[in-house]
MMTF fields as JSON, N, C-alpha, C and O atoms, coordinates in Angstrom:
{
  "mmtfVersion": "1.0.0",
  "mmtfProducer": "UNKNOWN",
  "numBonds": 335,
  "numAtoms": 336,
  "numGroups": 84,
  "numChains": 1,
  "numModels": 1,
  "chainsPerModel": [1],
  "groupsPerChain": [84],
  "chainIdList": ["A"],
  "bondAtomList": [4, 2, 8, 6, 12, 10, 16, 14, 20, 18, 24, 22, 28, 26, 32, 30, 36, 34, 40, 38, 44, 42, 48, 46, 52, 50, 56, 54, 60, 58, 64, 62, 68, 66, 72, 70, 76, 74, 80, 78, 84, 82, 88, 86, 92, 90, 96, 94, 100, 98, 104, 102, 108, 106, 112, 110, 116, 114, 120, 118, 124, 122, 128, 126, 132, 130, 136, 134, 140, 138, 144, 142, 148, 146, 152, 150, 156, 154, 160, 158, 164, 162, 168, 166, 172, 170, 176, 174, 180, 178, 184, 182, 188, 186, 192, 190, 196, 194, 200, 198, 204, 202, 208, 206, 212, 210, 216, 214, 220, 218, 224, 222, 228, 226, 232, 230, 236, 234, 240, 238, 244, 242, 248, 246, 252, 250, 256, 254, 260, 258, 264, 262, 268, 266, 272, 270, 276, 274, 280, 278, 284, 282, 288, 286, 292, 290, 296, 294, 300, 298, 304, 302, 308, 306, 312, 310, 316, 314, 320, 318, 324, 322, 328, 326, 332, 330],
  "bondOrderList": [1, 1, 1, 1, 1, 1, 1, 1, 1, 1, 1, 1, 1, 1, 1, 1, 1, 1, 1, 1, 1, 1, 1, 1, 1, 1, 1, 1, 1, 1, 1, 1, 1, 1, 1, 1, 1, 1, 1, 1, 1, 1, 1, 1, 1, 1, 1, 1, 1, 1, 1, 1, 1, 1, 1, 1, 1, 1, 1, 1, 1, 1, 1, 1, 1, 1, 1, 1, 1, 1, 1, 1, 1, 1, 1, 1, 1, 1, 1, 1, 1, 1, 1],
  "groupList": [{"groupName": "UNK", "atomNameList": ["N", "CA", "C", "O"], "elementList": ["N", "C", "C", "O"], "formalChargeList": [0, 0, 0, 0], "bondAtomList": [1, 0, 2, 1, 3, 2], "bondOrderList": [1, 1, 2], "singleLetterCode": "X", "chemCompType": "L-PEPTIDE LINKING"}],
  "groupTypeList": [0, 0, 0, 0, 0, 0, 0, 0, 0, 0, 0, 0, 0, 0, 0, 0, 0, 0, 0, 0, 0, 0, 0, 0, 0, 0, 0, 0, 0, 0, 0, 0, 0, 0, 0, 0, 0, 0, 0, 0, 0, 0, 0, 0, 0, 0, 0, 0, 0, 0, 0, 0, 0, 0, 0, 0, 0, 0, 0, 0, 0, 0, 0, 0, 0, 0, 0, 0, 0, 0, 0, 0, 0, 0, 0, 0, 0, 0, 0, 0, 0, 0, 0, 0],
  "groupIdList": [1, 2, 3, 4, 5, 6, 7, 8, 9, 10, 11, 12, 13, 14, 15, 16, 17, 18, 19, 20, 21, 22, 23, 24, 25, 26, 27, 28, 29, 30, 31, 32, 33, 34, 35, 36, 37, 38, 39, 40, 41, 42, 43, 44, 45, 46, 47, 48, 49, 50, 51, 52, 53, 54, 55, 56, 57, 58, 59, 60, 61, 62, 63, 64, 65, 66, 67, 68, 69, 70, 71, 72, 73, 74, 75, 76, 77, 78, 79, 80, 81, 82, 83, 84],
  "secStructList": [7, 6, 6, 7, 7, 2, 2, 2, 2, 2, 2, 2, 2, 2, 2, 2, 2, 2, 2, 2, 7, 6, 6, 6, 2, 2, 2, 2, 2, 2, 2, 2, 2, 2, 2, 2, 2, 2, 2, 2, 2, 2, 2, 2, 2, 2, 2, 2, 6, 6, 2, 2, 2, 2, 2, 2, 2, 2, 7, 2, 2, 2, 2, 2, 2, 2, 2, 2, 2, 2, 2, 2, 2, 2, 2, 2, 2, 2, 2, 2, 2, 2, 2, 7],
  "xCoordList": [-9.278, -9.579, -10.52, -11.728, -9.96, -10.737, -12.006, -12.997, -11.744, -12.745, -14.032, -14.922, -14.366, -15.194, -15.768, -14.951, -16.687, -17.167, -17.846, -18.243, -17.925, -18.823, -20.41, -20.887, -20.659, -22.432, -22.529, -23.442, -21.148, -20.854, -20.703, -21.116, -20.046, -19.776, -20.606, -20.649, -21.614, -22.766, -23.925, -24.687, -24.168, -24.626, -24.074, -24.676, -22.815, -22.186, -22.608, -22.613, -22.831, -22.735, -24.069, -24.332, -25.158, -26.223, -26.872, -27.601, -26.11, -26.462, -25.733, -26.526, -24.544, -24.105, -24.996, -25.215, -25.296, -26.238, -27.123, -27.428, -27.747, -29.193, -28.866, -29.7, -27.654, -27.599, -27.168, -28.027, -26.056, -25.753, -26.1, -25.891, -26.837, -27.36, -26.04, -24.867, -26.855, -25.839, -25.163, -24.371, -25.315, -24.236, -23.34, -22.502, -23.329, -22.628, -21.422, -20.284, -21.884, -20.71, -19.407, -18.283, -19.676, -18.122, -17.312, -16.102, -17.859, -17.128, -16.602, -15.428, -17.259, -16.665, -15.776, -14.907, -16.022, -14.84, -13.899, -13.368, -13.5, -12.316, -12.05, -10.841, -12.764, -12.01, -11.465, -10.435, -12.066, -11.235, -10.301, -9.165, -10.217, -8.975, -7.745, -6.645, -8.124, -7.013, -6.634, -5.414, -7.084, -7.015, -6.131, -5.14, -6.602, -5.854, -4.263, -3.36, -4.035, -3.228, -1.939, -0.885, -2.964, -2.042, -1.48, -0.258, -1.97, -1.904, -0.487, 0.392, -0.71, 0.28, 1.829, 2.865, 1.539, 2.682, 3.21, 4.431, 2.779, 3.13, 3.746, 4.795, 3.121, 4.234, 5.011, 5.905, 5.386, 6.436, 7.141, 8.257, 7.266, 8.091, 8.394, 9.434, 8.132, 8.326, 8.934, 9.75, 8.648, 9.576, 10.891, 11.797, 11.252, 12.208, 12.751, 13.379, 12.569, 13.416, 13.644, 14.491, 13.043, 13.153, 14.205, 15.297, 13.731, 14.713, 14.131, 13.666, 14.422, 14.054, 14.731, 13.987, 16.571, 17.15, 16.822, 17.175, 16.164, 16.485, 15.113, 15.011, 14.181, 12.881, 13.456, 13.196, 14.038, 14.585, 15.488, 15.181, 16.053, 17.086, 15.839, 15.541, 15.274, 14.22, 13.163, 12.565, 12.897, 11.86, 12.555, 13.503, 11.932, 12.857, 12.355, 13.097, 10.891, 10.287, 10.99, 11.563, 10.93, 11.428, 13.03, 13.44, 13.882, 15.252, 15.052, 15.733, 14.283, 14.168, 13.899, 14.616, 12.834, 12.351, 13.633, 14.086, 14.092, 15.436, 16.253, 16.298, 16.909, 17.818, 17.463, 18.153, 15.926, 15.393, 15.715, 16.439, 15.086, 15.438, 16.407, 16.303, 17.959, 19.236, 19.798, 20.668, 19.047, 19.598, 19.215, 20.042, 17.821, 16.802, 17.769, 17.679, 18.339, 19.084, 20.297, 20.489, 20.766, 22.097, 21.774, 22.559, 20.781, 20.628, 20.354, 20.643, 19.768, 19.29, 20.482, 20.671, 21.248, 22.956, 23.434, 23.637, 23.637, 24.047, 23.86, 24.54, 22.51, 21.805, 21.977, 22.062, 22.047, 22.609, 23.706, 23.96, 24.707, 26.2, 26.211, 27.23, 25.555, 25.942, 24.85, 25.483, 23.786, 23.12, 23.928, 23.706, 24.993, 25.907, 26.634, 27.612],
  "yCoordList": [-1.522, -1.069, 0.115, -0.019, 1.191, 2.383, 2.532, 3.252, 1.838, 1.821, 0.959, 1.186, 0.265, -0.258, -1.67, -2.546, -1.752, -3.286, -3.841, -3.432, -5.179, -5.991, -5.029, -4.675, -4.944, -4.707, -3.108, -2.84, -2.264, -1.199, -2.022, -1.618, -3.119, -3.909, -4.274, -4.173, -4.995, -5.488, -4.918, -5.538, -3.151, -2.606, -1.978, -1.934, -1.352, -0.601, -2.27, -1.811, -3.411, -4.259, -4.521, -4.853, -4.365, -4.312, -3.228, -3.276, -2.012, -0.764, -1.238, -1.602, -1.236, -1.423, -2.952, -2.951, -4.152, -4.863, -4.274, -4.474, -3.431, -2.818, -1.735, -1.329, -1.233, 0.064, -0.903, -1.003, -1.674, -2.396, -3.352, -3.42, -4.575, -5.364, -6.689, -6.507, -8.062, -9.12, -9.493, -10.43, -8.931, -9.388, -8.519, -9.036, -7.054, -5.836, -6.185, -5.733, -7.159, -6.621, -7.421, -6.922, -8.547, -9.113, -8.487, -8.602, -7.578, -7.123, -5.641, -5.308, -4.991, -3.923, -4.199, -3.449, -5.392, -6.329, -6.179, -5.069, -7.078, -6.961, -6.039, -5.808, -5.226, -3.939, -3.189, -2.565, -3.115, -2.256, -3.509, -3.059, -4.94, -5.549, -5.483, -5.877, -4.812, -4.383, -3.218, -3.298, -2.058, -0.676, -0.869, -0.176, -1.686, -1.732, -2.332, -1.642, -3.06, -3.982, -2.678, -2.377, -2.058, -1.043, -0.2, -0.25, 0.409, 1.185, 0.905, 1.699, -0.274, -0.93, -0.808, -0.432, -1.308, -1.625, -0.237, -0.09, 0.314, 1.931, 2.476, 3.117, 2.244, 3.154, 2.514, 3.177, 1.196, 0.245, 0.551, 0.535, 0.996, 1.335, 2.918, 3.167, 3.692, 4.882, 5.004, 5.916, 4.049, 3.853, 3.263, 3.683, 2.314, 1.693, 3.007, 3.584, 3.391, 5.002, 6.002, 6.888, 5.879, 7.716, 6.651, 7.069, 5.211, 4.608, 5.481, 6.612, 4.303, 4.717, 6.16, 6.968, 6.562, 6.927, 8.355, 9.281, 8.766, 9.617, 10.56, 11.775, 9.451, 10.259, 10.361, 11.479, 9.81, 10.308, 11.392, 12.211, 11.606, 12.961, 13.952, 14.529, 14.104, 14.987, 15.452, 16.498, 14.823, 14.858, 14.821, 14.136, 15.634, 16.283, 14.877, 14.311, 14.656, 13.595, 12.108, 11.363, 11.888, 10.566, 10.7, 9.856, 11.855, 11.694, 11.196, 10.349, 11.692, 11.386, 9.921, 9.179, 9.783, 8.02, 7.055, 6.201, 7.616, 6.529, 6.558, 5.505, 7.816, 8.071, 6.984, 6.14, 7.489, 5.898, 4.794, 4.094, 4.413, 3.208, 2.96, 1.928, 3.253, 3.133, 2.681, 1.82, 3.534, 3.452, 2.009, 1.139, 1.746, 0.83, -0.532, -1.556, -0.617, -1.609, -1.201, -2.288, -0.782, -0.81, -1.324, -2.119, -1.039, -1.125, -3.105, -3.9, -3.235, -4.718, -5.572, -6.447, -5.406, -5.612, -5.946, -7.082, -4.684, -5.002, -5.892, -6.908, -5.533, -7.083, -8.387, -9.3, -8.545, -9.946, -10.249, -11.399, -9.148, -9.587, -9.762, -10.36, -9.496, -9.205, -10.665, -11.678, -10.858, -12.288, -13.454, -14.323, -13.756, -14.346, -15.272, -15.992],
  "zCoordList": [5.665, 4.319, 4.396, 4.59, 4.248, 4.732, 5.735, 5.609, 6.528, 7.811, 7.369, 8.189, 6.61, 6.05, 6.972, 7.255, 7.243, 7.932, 6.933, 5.842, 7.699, 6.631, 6.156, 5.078, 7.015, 6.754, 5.536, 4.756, 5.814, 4.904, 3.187, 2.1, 3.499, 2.296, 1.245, 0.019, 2.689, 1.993, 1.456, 0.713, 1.987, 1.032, 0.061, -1.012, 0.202, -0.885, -2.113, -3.255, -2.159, -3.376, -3.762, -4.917, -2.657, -3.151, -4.146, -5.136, -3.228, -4.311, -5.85, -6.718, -6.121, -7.067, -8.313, -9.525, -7.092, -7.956, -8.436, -9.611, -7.701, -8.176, -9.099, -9.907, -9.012, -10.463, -11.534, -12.41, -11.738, -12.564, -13.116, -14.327, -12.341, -12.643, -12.208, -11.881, -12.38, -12.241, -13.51, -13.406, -14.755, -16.103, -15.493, -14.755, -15.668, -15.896, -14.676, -14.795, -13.339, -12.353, -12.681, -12.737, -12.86, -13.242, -14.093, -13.899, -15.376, -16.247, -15.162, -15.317, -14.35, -13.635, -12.726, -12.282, -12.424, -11.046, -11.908, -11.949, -12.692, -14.009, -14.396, -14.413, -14.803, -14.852, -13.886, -14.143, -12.581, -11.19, -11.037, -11.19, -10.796, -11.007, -11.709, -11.322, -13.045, -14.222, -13.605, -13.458, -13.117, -13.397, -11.415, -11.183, -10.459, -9.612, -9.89, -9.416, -10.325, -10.976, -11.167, -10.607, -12.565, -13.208, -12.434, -12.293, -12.009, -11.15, -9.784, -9.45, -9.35, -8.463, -9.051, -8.504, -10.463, -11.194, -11.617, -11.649, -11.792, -11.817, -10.759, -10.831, -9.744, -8.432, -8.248, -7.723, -8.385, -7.901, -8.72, -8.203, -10.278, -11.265, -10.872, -11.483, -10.402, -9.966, -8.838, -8.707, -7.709, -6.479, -6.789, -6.069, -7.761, -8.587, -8.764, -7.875, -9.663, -10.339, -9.401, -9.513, -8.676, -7.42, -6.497, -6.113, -6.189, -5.063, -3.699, -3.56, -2.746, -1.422, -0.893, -0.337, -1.129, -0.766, -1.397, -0.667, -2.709, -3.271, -2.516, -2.347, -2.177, -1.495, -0.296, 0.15, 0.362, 1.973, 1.888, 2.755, 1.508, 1.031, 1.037, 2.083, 0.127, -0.237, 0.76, 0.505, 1.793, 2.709, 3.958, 4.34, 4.461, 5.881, 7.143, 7.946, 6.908, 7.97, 7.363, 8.158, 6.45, 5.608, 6.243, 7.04, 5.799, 7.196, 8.638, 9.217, 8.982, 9.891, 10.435, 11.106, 10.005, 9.826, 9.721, 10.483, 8.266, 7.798, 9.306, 9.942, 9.871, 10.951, 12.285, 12.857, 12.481, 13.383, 13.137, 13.845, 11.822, 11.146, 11.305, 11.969, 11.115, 11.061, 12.412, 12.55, 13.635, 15.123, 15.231, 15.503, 14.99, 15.592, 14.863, 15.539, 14.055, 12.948, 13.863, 14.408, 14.125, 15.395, 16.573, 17.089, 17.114, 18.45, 18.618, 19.512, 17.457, 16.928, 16.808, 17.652, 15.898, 15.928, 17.165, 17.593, 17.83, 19.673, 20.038, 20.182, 20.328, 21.111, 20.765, 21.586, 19.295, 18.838, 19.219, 19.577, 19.222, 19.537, 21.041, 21.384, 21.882, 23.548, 23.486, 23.782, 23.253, 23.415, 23.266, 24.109, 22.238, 21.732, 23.086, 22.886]
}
């Protein structure tokens, strides 16, 4: 989670206790919970509509990837059938 350790954790929340106080943080938890939430549900509705295929077309490295992907899903195939 962005390079973060515990002890980074544990002050990034102390600072925030000490600017905010202990009422104020649950209502800011809930709110970065909502606003993460939203947020999620948004690109997943945007990856829905563009579809995997329409961003791989579009992106020269994403061809590429898929083209791996595709071998690596053959080569996988094989082996099942010759294990057999």
């Amino acid at each position: 989670m962005f390079g973060l350790g515990t002890p980074e954790l544990i002050v990034i929340l102390g600072i925030a206790f000490l600017l905010f106080g202990g009422k104020k943080l649950p209502v800011i938890g809930a709110g970065l919970g909502k606003a993460i939430r939203s947020f999620k549900n948004g690109l997943s509705e945007v990856e829905e509509a563009a579809g995997m295929d329409g961003i791989a077309k579009r992106l020269p490295v994403a061809r590429d990837v898929a083209a791996v992907q595709d071998k690596i899903n053959k080569v996988k195939e094989v082996s099942k059938m010759l294990t057999k």
